[in-house]
C-alpha positions as CSV (number, residue, x, y, z in Angstrom):
1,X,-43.7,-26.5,17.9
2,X,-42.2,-26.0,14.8
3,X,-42.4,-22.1,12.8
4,X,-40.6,-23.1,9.3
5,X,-39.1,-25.8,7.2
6,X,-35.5,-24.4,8.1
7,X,-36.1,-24.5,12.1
8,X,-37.0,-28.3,11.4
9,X,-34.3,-29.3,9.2
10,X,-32.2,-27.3,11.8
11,X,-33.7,-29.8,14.8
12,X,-33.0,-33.0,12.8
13,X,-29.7,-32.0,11.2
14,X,-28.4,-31.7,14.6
15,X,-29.9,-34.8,15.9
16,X,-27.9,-36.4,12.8
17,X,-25.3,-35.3,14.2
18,X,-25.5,-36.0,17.6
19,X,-25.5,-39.6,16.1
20,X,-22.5,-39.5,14.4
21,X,-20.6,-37.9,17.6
22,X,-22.1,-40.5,19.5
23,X,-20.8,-43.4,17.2
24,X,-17.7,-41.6,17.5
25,X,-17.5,-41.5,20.9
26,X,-18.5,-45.2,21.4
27,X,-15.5,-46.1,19.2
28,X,-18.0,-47.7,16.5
29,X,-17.8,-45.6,13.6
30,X,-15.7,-48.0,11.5
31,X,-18.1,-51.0,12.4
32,X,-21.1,-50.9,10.1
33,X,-21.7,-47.4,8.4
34,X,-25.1,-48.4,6.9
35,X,-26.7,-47.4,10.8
36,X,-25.2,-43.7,9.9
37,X,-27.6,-44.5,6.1
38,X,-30.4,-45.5,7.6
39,X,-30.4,-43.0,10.8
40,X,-30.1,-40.3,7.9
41,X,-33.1,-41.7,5.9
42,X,-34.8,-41.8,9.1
43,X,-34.0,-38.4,10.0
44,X,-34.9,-36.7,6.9
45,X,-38.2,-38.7,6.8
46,X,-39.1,-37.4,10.0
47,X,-38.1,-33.9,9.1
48,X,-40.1,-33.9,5.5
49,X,-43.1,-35.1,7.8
50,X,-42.2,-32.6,10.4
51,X,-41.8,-29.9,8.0
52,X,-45.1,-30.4,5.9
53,X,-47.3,-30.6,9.2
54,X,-45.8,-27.6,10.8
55,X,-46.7,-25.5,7.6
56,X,-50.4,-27.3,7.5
57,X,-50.5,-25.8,11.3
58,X,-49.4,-22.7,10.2
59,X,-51.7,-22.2,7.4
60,X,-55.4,-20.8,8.0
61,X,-57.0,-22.2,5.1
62,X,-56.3,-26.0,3.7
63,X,-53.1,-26.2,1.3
64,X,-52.9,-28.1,-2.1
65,X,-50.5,-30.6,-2.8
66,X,-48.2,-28.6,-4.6
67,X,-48.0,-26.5,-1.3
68,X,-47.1,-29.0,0.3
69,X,-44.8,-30.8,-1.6
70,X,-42.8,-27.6,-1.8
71,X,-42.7,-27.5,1.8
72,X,-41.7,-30.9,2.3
73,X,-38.9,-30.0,-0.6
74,X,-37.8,-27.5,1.0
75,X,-37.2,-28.9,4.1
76,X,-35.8,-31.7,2.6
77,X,-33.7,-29.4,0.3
78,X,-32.3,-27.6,3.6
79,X,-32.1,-30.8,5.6
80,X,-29.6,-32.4,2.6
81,X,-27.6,-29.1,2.6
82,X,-27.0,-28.8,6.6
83,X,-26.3,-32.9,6.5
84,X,-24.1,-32.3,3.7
85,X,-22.2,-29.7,5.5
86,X,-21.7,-31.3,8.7
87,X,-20.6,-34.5,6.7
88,X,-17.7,-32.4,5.3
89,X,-16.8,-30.8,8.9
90,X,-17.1,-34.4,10.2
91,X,-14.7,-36.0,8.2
92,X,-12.2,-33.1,7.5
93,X,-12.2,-31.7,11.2
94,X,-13.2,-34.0,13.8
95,X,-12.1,-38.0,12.6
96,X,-9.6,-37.0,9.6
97,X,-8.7,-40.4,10.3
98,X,-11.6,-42.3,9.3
99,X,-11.0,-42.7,5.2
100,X,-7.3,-44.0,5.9
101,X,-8.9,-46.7,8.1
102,X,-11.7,-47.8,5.4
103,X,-8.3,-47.6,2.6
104,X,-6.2,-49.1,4.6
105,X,-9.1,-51.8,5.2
106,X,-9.9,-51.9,1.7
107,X,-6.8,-52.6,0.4
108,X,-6.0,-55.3,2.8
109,X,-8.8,-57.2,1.2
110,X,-7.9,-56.6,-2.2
111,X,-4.3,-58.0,-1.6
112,X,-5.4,-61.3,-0.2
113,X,-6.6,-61.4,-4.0
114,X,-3.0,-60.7,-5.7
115,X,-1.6,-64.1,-5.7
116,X,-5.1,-65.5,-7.5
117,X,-5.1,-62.8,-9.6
118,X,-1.0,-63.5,-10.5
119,X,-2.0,-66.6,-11.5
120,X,-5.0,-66.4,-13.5
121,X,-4.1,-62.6,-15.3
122,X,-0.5,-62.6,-14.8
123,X,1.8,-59.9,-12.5
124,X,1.7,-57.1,-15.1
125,X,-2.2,-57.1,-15.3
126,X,-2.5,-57.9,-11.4
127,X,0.0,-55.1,-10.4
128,X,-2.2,-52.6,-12.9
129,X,-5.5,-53.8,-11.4
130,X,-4.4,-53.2,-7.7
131,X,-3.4,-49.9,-8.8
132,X,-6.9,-49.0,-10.1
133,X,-8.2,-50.2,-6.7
134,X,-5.7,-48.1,-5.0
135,X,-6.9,-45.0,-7.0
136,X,-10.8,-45.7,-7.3
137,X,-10.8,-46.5,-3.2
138,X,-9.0,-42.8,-3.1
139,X,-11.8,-41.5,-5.4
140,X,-14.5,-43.0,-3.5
141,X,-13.1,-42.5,0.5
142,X,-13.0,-38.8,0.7
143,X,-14.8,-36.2,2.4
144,X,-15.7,-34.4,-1.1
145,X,-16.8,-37.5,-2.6
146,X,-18.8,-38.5,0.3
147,X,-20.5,-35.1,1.0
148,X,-21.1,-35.1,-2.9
149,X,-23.3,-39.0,-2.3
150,X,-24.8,-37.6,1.0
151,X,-26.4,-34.4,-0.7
152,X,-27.5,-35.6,-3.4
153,X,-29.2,-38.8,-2.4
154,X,-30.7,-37.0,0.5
155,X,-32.0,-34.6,-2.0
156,X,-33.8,-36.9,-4.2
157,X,-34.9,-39.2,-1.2
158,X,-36.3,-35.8,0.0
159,X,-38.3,-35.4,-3.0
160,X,-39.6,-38.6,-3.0
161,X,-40.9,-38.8,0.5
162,X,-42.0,-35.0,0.2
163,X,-43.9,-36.3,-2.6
164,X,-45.5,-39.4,-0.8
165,X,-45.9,-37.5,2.1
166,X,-48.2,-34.6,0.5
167,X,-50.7,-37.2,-1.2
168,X,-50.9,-39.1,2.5
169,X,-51.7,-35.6,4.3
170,X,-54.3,-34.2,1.6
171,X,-56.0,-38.0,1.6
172,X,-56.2,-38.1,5.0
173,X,-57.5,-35.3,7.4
174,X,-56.1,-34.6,11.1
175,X,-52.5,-33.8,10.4
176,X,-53.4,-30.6,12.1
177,X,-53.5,-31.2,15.8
């Protein structure tokens, strides 16, 4: 089925984002973003598994764990940078509109706060907190900042389950067929 740990981060990097242009589509992209987490946590699990079995099929003789686990890091590794990628295309290219929306949201909140915060800090310290808001939700809602989180915590999520999944396959036998 699958030749290499790149032709199977490949396959579920494009499945990712055949999600995300189908949230898009649907007009539900601004709903509840944790389904675009855990679809990606699901994804790269699946691709770590994917990727480890392919190279277990692959191989003539039985591989150790470390042979594994570099597999399954590797395809993890190439699965975060592909993700990462199409994340910045994503929300640079095809909905540019979508950090304005979770500002604009954002800040709507944090002003029904001002006239609590008036009274208990006072206007100076309520105007300066607002602006802090107003710069930290800019920080935080943009595409560099948001390919940044998605890389890196698919990375180290990769690693993990890489790591889980090379003990389960070298405990248990039949990951071959």
């Amino acid at each position: 089925m699958f030749k290499n740990p790149f032709q199977v981060a490949v396959v579920f990097a494009l499945v990712a984002l055949g999600t995300k242009l189908m949230l898009l589509l649907l007009n539900v992209q601004h709903d509840n973003t944790s389904y675009v987490t855990l679809a990606y946590m699901l994804f790269l699990l699946c691709a770590v598994f994917f990727g480890i079995r392919s190279n277990k099929i692959t191989q003539e003789k039985m591989t150790s764990f470390g042979e594994d686990f570099r597999t399954g890091a590797r395809t993890a590794s190439y699965f975060a940078l592909l993700v990462g990628v199409i994340t910045y295309i994503y929300y640079t290219k095809i909905d540019p509109d979508f950090f304005p929306i979770k500002i604009t949201n954002a800040l709507a909140e944090d002003a029904k706060g001002i006239p609590d915060a008036i009274k208990e800090k006072g206007f100076a310290e309520a105007k300066t907190l607002f602006k802090t808001n107003i710069i930290s939700r800019n920080a935080i809602y943009s595409p560099i900042s948001q390919t940044t989180y998605t890389l890196f915590g698919l990375v180290f999520l990769g690693l993990f389950h890489a790591g889980i999944f090379a003990l389960l396959m070298k405990k248990y036998p039949g990951f071959k067929k």
